[in-house]
N, C-alpha and C positions, 0 to 999 in steps of 0.2 A: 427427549434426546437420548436417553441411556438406553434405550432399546434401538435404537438405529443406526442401523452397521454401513458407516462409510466405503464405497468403492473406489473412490476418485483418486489418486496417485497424490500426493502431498510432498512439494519440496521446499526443503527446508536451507534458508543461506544462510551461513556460521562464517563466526570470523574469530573473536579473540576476547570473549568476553563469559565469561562460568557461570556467571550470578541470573544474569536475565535468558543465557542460552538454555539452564535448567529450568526455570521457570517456564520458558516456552514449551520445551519438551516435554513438561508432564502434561500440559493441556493436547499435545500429538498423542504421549503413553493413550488418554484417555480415550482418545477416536479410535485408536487401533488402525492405521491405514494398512491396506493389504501391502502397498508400496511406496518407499519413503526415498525420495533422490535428495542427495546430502551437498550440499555446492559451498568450496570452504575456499577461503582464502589463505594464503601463505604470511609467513611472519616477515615483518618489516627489518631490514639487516641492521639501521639503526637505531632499534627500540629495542636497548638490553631486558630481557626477560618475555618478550613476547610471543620470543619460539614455543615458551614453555605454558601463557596461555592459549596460543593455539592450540599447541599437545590438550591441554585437560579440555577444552570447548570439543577438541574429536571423540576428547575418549568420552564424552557424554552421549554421544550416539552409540558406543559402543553397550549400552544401557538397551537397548530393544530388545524386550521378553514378550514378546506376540509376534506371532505370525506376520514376518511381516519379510518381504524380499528391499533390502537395502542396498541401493546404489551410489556408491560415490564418486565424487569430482572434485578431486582436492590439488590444490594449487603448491608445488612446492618452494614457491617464491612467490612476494607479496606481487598479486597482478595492481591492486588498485581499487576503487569500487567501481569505476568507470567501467573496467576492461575484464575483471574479476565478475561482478554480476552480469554486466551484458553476456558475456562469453557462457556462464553459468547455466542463466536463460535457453541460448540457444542452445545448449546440452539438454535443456530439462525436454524441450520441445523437440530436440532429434530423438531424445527417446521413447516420447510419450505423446500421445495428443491432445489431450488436455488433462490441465493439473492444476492443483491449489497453492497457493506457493507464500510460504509465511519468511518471515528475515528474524533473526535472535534478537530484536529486542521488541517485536513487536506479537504481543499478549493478547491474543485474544479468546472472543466467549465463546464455549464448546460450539453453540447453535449457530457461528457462521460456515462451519464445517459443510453440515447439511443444505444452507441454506447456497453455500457456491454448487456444490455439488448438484442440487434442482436443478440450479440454474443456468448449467454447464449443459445439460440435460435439453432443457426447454430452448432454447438459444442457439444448440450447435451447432447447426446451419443455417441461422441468421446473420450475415454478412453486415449488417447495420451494428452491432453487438460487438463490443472490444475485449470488455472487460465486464467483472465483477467484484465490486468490495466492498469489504464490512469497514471501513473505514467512513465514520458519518464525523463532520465538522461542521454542523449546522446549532451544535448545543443547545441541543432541546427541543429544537425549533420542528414543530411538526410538517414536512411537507407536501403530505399526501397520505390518505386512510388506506393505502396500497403499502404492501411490505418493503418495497424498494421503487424507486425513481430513478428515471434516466439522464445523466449531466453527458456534457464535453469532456471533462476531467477524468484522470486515468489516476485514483488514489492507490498507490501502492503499498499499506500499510495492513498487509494480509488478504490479496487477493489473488483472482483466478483469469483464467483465459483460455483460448486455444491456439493450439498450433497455425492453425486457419487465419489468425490474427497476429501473432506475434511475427507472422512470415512478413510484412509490413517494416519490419522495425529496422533502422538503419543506425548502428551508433554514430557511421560518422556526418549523417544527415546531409547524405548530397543532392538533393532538392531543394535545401534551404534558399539557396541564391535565388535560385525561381521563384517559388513562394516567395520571399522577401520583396524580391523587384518587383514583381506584380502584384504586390499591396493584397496577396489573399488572404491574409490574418483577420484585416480588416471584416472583408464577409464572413468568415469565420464566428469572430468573437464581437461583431460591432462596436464595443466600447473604449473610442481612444485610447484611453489609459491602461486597459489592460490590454492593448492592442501595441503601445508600447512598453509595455512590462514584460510580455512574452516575447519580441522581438529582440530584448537587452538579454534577455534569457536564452533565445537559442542562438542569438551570435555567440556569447560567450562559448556554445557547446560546439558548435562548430568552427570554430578556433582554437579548438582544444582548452579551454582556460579555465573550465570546470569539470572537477575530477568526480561526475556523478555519472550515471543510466537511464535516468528515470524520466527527466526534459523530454530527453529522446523517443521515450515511450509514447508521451503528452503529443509531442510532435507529429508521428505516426497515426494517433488516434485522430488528429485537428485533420489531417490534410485525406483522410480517407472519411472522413464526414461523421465519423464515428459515434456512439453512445456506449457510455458506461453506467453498467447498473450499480446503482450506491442503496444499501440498505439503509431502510426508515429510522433506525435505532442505530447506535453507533454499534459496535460487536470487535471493536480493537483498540486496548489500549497501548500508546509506546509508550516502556520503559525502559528506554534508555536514552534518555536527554539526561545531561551531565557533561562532566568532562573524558566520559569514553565514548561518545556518540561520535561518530565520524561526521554527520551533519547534522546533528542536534544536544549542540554545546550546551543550550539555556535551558537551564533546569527553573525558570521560574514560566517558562511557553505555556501560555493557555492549553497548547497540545498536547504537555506534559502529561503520562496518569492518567488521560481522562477516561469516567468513568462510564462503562460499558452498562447493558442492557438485554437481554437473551431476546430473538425475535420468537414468535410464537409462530406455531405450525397448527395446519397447512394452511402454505402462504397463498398470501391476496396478492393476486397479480392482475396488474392494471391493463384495461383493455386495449391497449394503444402506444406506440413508441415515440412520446414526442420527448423533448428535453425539457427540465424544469430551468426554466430562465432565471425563475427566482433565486434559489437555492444555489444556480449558479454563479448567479451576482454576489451574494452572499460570500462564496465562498473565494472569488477573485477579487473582495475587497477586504479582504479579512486573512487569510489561508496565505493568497496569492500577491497580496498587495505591494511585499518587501518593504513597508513603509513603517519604520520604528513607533512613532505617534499612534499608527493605526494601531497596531500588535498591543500597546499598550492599550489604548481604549477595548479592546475585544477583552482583553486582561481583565480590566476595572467593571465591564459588564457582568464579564460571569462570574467575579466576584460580588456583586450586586444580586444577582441572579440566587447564587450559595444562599445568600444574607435573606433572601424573600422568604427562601425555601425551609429553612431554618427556624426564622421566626413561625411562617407558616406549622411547622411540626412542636415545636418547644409553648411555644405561644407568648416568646419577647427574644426581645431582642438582645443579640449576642455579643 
């Protein structure tokens, strides 16, 4: 990886946060992108002192010592993450046609750089192709001797796309009523329950009653029949579950921190575009579930899991 010079455009979404938005940064210092789109949000009027962590989260970009042409999009009033990233998005893709696009608290391993950028490459004009992310929630679980696999799911936890796709995207999802009434989820996703999990989910967005982007995203990829590539290995950790996470409060989430894995080159790429059913299940009863009991069992696994791996290495138990 230290000899391979990233082309691919890299944007980056900041909001109000020092600690994890430099931590990200330096893993961008280290790719060197020729071009860096910066999409900030503005401070909130009643959160005294937040003006002034937006100030320092900007002035961290102002840190670029390489070649690099930097573009910003900076919000002078807080839009939201709803309205702040959607809008941000379609800026990154009126400028560019495709790009990599990482958020300040999600960390990830130099090797997914190269690894979107392939595959930005190989992909570009495959219309079946949404997305790309190093974001793996499978914990461990091997899903294929292929560097990445194809799901339904749109992880946005350090991923890529094109212009080509993102053109798709509607925040304020006015197809839903169709879809909804005509039970297309169903053929979709087949499985009841996740068939009414994502239905609770995108009424709420299209009622405006959830202040996120991202549904929307998932939405657009379900109803144009989409495939997202997920790398074999995970390649992103967030760190920023706490109580500065705008939607990851629970600093005890199995998704907290989790620990990453460099992918090796050059990648194995699987001969054929189907979706891994499994891997999908997997991760709409676990990921997707919103079912507290579940979250906790997935918890007590890969605590169990740690615990194998452990004695495994030490040779007793901990």
């Amino acid at each position: 990886m230290s000899n391979y010079q990233i082309q691919t455009p890299v944007a980056f979404i900041i909001f109000k946060r020092p600690d994890t938005t430099a931590k990200v940064f330096e893993v961008i210092r280290q790719i060197k992108p020729p071009k860096l789109l910066v999409v900030a949000d503005g401070p909130r009027a009643d959160r005294p002192g937040e003006d002034k962590e937006c100030a320092a989260v900007r002035a961290i970009i102002d840190r670029v010592d390489w070649d690099c042409e930097v573009l910003k999009n900076y919000a002078d009033t807080n839009l939201g993450c709803r309205q702040r990233v959607a809008s941000g998005i379609d800026w990154i893709f009126d400028t560019v046609e495709e790009a990599i696009i990482i958020e300040d608290d999600c960390l990830p391993d130099p090797t997914f750089f190269r690894f979107a950028e392939e595959l930005l490459e190989r992909y570009r004009y495959d219309q079946r192709v949404m997305s790309i992310s190093g974001q793996n929630v499978q914990f461990g679980r091997q899903r294929t001797d292929y560097s990445y696999y194809f799901s339904c799911y749109t992880h946005c936890w350090s991923w890529a796309s094109w212009r080509r796709a993102w053109k798709h995207y509607d925040l304020d999802m006015k197809l839903w009523p169709e879809i909804r009434d005509g039970n297309f989820l169903t053929d979709i996703l087949k499985d009841p329950r996740a068939v009414r999990v994502w239905t609770n989910a995108f009424q709420l967005c299209y009622e405006g009653k959830l202040n996120t982007w991202d549904f929307q995203w998932a939405f657009a990829s379900f109803i144009q029949n989409g495939l997202n590539i997920i790398s074999q290995t995970n390649l992103v950790s967030n760190i920023g579950h706490g109580a500065g996470g705008t939607h990851t409060p629970d600093v005890d989430s199995p998704y907290n921190n989790m620990p990453t894995e460099p992918l090796e080159f050059p990648l194995k790429h699987p001969p054929f575009l189907i979706r891994d059913t499994q891997a999908d299940n997997f991760t709409q009863n676990t990921l997707y579930d919103y079912d507290p009991p579940m979250i906790r069992k997935v918890q007590y696994k890969l605590n169990q899991l740690l615990k194998i791996k452990a004695i495994a290495v030490n040779g007793k138990r901990l």
